[in-house]
CHARMM internal coordinates of N, CA and C (Angstrom, degrees):
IC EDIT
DIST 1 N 1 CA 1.4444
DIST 1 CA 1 C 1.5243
ANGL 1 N 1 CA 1 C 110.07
DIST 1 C 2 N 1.7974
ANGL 1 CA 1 C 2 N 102.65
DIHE 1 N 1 CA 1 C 2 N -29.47
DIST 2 N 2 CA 1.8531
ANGL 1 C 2 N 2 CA 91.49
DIHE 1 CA 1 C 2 N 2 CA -174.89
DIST 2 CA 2 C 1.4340
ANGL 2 N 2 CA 2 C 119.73
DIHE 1 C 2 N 2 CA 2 C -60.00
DIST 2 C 3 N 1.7130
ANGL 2 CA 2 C 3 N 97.92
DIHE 2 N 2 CA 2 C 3 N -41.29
DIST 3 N 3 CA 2.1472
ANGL 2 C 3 N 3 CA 110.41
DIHE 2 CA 2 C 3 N 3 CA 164.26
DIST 3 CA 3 C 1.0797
ANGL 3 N 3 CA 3 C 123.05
DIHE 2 C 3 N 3 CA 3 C -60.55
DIST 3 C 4 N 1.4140
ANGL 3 CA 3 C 4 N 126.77
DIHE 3 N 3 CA 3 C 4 N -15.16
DIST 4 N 4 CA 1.8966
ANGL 3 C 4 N 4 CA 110.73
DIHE 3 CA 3 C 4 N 4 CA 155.32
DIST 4 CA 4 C 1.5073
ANGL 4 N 4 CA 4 C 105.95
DIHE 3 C 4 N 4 CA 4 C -90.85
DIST 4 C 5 N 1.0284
ANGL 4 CA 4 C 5 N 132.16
DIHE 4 N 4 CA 4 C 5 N -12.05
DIST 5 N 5 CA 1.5161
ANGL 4 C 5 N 5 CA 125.05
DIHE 4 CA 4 C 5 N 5 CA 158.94
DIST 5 CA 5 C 1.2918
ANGL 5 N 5 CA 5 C 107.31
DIHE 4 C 5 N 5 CA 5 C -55.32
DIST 5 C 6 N 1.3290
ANGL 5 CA 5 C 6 N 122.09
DIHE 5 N 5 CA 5 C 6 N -82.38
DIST 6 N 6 CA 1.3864
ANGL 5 C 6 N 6 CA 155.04
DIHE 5 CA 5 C 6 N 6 CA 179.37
DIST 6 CA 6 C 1.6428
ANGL 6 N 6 CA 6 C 114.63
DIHE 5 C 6 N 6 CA 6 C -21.23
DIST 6 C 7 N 1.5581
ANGL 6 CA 6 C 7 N 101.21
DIHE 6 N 6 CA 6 C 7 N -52.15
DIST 7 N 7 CA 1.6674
ANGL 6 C 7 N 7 CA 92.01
DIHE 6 CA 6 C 7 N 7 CA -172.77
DIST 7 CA 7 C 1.6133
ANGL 7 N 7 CA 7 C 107.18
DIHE 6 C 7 N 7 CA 7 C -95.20
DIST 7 C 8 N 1.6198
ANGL 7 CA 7 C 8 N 124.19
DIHE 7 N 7 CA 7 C 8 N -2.16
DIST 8 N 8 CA 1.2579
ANGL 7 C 8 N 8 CA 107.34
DIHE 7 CA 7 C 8 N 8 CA 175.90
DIST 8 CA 8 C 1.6956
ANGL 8 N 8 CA 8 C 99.22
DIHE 7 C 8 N 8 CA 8 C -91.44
DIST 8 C 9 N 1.0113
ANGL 8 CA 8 C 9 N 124.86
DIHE 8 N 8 CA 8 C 9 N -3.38
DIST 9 N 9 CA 1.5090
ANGL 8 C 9 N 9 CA 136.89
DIHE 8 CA 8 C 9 N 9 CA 176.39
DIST 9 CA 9 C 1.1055
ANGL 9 N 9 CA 9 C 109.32
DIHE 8 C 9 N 9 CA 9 C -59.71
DIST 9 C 10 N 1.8663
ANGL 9 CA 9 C 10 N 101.90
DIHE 9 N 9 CA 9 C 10 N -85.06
DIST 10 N 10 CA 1.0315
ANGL 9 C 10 N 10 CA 113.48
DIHE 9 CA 9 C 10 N 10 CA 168.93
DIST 10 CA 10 C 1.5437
ANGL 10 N 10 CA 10 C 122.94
DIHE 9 C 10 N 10 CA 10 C -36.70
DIST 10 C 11 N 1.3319
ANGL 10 CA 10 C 11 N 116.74
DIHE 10 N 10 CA 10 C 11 N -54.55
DIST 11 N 11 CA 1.2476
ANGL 10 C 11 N 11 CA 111.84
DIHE 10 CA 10 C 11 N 11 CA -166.86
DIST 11 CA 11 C 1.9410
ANGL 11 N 11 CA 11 C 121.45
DIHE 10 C 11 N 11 CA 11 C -44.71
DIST 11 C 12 N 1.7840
ANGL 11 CA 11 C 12 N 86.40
DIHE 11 N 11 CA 11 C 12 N -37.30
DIST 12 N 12 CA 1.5460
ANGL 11 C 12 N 12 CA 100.36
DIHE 11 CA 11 C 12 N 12 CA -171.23
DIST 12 CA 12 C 1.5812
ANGL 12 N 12 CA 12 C 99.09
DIHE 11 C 12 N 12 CA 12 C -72.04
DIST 12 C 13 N 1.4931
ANGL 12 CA 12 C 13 N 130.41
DIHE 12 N 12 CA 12 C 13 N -50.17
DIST 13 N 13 CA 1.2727
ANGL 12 C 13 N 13 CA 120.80
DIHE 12 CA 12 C 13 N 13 CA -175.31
DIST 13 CA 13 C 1.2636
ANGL 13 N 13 CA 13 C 125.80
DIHE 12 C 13 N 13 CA 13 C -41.10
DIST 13 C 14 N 1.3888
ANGL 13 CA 13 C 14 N 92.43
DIHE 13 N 13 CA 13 C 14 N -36.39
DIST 14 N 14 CA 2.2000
ANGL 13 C 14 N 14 CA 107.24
DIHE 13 CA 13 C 14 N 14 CA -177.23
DIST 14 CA 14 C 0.9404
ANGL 14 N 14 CA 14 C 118.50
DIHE 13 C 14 N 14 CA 14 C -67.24
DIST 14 C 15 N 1.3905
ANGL 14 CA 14 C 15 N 101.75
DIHE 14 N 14 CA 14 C 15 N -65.90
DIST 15 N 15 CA 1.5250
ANGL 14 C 15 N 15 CA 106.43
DIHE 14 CA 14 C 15 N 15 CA 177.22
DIST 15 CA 15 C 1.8886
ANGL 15 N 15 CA 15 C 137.94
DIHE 14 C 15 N 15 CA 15 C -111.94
DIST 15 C 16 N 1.4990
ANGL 15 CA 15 C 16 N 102.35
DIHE 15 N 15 CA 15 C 16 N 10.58
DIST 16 N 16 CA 1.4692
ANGL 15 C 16 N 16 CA 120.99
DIHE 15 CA 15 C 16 N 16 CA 159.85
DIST 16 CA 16 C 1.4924
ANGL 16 N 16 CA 16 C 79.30
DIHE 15 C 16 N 16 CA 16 C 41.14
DIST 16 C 17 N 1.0042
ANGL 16 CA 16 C 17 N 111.22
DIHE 16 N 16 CA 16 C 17 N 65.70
DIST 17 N 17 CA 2.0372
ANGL 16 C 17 N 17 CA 118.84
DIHE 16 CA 16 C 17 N 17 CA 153.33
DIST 17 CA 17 C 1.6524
ANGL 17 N 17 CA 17 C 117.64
DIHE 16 C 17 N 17 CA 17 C -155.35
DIST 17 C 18 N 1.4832
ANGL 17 CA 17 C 18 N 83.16
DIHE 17 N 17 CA 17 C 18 N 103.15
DIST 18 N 18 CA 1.7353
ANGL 17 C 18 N 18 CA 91.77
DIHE 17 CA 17 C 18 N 18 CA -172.15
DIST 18 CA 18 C 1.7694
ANGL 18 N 18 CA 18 C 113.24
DIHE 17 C 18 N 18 CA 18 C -75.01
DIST 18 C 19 N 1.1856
ANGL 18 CA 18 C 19 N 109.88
DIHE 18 N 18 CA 18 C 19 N 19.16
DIST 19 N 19 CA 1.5976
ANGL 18 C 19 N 19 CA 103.87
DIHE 18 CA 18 C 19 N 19 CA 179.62
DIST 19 CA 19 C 1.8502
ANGL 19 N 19 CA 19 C 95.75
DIHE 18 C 19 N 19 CA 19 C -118.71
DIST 19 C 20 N 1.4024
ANGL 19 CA 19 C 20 N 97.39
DIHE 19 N 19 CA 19 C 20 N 11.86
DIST 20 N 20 CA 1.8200
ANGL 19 C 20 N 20 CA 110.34
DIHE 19 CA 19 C 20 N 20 CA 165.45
DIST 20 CA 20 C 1.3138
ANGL 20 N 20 CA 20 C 114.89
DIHE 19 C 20 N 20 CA 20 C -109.02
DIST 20 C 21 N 1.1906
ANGL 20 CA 20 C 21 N 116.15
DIHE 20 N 20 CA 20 C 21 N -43.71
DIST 21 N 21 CA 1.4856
ANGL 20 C 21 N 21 CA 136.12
DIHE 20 CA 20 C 21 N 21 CA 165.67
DIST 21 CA 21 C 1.6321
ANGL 21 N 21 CA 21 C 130.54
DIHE 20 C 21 N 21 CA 21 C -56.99
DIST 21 C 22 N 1.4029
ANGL 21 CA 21 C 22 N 90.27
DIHE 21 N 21 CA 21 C 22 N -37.87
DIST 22 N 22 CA 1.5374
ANGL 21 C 22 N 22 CA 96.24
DIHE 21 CA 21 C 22 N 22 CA 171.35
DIST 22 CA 22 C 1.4265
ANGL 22 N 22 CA 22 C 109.55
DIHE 21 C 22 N 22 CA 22 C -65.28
DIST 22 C 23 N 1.3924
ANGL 22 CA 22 C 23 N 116.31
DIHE 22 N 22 CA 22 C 23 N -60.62
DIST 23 N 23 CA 1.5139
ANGL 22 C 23 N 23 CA 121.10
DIHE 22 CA 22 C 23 N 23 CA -157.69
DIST 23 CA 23 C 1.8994
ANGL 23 N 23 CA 23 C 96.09
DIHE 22 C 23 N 23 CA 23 C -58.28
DIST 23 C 24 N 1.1945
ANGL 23 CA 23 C 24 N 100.97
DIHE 23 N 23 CA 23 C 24 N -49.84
DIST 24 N 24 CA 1.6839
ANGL 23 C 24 N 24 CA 115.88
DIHE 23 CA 23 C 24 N 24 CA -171.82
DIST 24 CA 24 C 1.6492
ANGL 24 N 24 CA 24 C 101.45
DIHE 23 C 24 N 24 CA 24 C -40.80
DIST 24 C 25 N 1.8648
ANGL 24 CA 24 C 25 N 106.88
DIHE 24 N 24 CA 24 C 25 N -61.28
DIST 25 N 25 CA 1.5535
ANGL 24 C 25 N 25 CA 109.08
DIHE 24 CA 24 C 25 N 25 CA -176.17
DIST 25 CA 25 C 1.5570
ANGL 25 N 25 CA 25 C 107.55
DIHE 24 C 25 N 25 CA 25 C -69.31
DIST 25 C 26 N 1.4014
ANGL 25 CA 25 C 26 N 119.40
DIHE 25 N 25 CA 25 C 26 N -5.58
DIST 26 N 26 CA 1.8095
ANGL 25 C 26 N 26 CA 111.90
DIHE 25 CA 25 C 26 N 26 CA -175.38
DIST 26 CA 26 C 1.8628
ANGL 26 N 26 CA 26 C 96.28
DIHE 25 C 26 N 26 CA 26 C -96.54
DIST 26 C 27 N 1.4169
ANGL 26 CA 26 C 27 N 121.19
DIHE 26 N 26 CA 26 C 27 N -7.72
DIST 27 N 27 CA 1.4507
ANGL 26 C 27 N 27 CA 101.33
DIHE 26 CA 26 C 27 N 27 CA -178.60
DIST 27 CA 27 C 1.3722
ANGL 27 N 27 CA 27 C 107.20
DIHE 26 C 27 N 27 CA 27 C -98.14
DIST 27 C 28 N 1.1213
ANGL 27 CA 27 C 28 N 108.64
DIHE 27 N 27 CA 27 C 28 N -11.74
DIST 28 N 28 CA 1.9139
ANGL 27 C 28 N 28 CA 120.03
DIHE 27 CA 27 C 28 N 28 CA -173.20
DIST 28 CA 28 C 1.5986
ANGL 28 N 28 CA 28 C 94.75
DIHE 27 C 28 N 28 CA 28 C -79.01
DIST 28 C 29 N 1.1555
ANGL 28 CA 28 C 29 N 116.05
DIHE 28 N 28 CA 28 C 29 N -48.29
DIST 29 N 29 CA 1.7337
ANGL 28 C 29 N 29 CA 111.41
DIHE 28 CA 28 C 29 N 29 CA 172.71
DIST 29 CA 29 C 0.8468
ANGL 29 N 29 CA 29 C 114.83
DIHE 28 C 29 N 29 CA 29 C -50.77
DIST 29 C 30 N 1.7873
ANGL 29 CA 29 C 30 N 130.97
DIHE 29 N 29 CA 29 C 30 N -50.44
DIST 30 N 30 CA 1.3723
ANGL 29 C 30 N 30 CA 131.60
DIHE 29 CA 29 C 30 N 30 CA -162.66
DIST 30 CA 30 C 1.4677
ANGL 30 N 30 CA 30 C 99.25
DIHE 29 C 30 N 30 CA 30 C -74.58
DIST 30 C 31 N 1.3806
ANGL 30 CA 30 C 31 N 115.97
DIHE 30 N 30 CA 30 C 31 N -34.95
DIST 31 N 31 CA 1.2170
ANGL 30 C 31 N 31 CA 113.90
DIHE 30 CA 30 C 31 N 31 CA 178.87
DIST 31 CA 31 C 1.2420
ANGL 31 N 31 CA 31 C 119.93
DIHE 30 C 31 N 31 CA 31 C -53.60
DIST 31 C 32 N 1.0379
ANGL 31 CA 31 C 32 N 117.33
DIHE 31 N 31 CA 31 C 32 N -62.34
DIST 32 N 32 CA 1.7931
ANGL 31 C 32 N 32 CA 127.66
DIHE 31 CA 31 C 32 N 32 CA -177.15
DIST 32 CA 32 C 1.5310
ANGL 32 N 32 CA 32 C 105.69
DIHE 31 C 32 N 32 CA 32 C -61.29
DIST 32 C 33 N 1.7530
ANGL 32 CA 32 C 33 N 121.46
DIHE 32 N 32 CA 32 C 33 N -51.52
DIST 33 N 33 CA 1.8257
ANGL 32 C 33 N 33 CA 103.03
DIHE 32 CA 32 C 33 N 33 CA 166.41
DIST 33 CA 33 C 1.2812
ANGL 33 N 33 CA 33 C 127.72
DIHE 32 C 33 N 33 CA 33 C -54.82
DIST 33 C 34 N 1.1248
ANGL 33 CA 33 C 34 N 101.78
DIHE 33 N 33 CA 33 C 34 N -10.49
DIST 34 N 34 CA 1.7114
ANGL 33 C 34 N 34 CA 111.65
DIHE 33 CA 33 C 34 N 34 CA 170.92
DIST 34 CA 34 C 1.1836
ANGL 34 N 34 CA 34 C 120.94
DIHE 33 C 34 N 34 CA 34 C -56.74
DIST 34 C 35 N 1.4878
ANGL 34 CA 34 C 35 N 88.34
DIHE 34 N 34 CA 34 C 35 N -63.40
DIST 35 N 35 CA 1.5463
ANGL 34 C 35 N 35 CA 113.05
DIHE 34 CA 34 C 35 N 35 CA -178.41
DIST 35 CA 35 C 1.4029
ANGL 35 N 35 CA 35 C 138.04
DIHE 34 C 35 N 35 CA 35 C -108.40
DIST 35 C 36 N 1.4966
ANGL 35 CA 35 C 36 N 89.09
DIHE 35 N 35 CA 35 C 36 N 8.81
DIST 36 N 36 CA 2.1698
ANGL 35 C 36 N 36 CA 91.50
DIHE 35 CA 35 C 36 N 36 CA -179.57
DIST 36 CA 36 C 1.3670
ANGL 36 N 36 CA 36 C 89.06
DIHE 35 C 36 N 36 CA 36 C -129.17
DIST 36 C 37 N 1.6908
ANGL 36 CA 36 C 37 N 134.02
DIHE 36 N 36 CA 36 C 37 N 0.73
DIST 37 N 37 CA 1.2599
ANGL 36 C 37 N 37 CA 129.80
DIHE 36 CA 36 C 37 N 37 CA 173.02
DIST 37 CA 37 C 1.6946
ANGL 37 N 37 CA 37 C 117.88
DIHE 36 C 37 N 37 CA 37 C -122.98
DIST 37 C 38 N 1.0269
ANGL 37 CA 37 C 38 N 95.02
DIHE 37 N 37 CA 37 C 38 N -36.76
DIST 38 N 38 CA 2.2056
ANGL 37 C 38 N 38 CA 99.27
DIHE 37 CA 37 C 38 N 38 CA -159.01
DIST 38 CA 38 C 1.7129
ANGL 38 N 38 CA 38 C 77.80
DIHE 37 C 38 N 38 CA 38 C -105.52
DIST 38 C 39 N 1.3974
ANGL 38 CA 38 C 39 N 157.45
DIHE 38 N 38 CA 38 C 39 N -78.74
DIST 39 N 39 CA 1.1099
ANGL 38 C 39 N 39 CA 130.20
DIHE 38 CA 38 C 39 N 39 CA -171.98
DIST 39 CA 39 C 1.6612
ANGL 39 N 39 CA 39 C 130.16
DIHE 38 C 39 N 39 CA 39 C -54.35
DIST 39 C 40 N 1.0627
ANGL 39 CA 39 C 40 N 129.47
DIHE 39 N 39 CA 39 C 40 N -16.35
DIST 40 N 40 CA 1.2169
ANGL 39 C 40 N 40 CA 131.60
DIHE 39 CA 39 C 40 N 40 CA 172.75
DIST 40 CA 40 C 1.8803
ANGL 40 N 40 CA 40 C 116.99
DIHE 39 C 40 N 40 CA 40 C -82.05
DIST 40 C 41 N 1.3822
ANGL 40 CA 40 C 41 N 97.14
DIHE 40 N 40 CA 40 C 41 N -17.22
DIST 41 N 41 CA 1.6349
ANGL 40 C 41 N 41 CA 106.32
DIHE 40 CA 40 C 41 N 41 CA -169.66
DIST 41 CA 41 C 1.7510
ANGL 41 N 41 CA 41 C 91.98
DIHE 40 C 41 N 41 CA 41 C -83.07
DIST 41 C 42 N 1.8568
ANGL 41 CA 41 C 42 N 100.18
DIHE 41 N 41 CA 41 C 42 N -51.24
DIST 42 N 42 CA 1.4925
ANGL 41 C 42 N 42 CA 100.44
DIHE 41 CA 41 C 42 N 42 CA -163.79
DIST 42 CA 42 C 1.6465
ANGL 42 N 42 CA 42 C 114.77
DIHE 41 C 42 N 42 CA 42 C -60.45
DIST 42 C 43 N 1.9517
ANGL 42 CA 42 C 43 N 127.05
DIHE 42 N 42 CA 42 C 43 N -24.21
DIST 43 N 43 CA 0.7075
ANGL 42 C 43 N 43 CA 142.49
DIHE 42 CA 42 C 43 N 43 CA -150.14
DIST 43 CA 43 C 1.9331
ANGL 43 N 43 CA 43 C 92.41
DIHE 42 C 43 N 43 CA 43 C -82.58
DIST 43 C 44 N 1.7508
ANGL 43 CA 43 C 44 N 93.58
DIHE 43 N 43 CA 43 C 44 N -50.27
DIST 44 N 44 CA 1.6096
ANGL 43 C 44 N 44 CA 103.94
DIHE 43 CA 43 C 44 N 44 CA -167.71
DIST 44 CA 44 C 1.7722
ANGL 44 N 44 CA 44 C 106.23
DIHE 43 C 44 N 44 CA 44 C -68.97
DIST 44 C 45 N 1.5586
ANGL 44 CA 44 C 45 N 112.71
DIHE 44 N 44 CA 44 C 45 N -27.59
DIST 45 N 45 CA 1.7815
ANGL 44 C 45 N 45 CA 105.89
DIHE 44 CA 44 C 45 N 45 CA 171.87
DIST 45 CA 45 C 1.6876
ANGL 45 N 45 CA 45 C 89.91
DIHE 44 C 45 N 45 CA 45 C -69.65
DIST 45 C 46 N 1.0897
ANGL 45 CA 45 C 46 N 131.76
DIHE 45 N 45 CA 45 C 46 N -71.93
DIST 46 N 46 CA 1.3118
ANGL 45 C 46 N 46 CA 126.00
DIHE 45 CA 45 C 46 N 46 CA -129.56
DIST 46 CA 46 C 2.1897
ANGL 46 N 46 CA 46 C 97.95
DIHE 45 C 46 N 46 CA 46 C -52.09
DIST 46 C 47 N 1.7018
ANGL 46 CA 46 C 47 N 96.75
DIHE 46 N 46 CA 46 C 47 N -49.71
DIST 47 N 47 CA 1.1157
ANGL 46 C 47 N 47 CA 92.58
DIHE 46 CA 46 C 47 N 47 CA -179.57
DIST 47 CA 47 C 1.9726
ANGL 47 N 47 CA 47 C 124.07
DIHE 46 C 47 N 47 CA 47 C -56.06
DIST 47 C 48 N 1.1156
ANGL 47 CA 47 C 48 N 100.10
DIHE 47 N 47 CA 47 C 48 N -31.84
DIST 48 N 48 CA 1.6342
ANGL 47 C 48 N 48 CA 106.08
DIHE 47 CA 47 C 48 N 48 CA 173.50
DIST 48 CA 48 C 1.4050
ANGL 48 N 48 CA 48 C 103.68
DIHE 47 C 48 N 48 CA 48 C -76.58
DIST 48 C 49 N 0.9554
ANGL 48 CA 48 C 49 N 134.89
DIHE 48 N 48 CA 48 C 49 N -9.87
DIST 49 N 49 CA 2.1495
ANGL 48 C 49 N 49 CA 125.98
DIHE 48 CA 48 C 49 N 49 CA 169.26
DIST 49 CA 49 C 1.5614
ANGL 49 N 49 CA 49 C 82.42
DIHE 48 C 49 N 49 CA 49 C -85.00
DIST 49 C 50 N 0.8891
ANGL 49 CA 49 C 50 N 171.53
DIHE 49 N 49 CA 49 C 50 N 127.89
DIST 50 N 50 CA 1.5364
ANGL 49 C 50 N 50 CA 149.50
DIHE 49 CA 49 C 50 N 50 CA 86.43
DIST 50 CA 50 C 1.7010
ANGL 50 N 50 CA 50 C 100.60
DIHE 49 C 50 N 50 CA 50 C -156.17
END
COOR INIT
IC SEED 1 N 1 CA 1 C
IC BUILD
C-alpha cells in the first residue's frame, strides 16, 4: 500500500503535472481492485463451489 501512495506522490513532486499523475494514481486503483477486491472474492467463491 506504501507504493501506491508513493508513486502518485512522487510522481506529483517531480513533475507537478496532473495529466501524469492522474493516469499514474488511476492505475494504482485498478491495481489494488484487482487485487485487494475481484481476486480475493473469485478465490473465496471458487473455494466455496467444491
Amino acid at each position: 500500500m506504501l507504493t501506491g501512495i508513493a508513486l502518485p506522490t512522487a510522481s506529483w513532486f517531480l513533475l507537478q503535472l496532473w495529466w501524469i499523475t492522474a493516469p499514474v494514481a488511476a492505475a494504482v486503483l485498478v491495481w489494488w481492485w484487482l487485487f485487494l477486491v475481484l481476486v480475493p472474492r473469485a478465490y473465496l467463491e471458487q473455494q466455496g463451489s467444491q
